[in-house]
C-alpha positions as CSV (number, residue, x, y, z in Angstrom):
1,X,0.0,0.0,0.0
2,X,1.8,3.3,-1.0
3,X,5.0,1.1,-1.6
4,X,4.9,0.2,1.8
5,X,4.4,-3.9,3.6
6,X,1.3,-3.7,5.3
7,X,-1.0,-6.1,7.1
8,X,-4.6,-4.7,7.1
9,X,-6.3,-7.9,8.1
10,X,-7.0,-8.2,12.2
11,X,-4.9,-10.1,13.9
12,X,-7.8,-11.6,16.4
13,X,-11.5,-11.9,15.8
14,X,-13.9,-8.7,16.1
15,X,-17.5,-8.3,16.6
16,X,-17.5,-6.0,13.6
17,X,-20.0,-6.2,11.1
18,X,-20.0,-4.4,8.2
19,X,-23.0,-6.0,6.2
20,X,-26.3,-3.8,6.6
21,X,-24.2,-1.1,8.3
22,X,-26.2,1.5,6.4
23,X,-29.4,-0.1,6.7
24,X,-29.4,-0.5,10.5
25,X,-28.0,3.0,10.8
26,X,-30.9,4.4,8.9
27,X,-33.4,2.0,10.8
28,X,-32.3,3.0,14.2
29,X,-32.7,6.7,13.0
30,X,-36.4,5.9,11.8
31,X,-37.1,4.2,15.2
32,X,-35.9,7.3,17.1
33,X,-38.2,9.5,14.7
34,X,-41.5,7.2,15.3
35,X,-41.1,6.1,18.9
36,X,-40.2,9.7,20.4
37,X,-39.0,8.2,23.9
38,X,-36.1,6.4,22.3
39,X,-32.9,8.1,22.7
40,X,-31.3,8.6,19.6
41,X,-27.6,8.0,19.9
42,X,-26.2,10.7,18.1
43,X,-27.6,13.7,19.1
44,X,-28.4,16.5,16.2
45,X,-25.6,18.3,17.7
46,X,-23.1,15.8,16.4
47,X,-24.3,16.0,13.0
48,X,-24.0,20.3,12.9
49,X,-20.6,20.1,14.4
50,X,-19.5,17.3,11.3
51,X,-21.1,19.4,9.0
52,X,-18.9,22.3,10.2
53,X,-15.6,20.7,9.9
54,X,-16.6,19.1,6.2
55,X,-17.3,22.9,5.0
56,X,-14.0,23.7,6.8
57,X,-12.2,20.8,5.0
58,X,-14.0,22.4,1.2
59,X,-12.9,25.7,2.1
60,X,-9.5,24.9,3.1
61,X,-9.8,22.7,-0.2
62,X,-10.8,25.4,-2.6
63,X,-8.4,27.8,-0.9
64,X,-5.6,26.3,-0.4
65,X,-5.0,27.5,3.7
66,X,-6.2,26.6,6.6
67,X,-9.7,27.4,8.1
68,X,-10.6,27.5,11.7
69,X,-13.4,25.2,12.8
70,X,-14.6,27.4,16.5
């Protein structure tokens, strides 16, 4: 990778699944919308604050500096 040896295989086994990942994402976000006492576990908060730091990383893109994410 990048002319460099690597290993980017896990070394012991992992609960992660990746199959449906997008689906259950969505379907736990649906749940939290119908059934109102669910707690949702990413708060809207967390998707303004990404949202921030992506336009940061287009602006930085387009202009070639840096840009301050506060």
């Amino acid at each position: 990778m990048h002319n460099y040896l690597t290993n980017v295989s896990f070394d012991t086994p992992t609960e992660l699944v990746f199959g449906g990942l997008f689906e259950n994402e969505t379907g736990y976000f649906i749940d939290c919308i119908i059934d109102d006492t669910k707690q949702c576990k990413t708060p809207t908060e967390d998707g303004i604050e990404l949202t921030k730091m992506l336009d940061a990383v287009y602006k930085s893109a387009a202009t070639g500096h840096e840009v301050s994410v506060l």
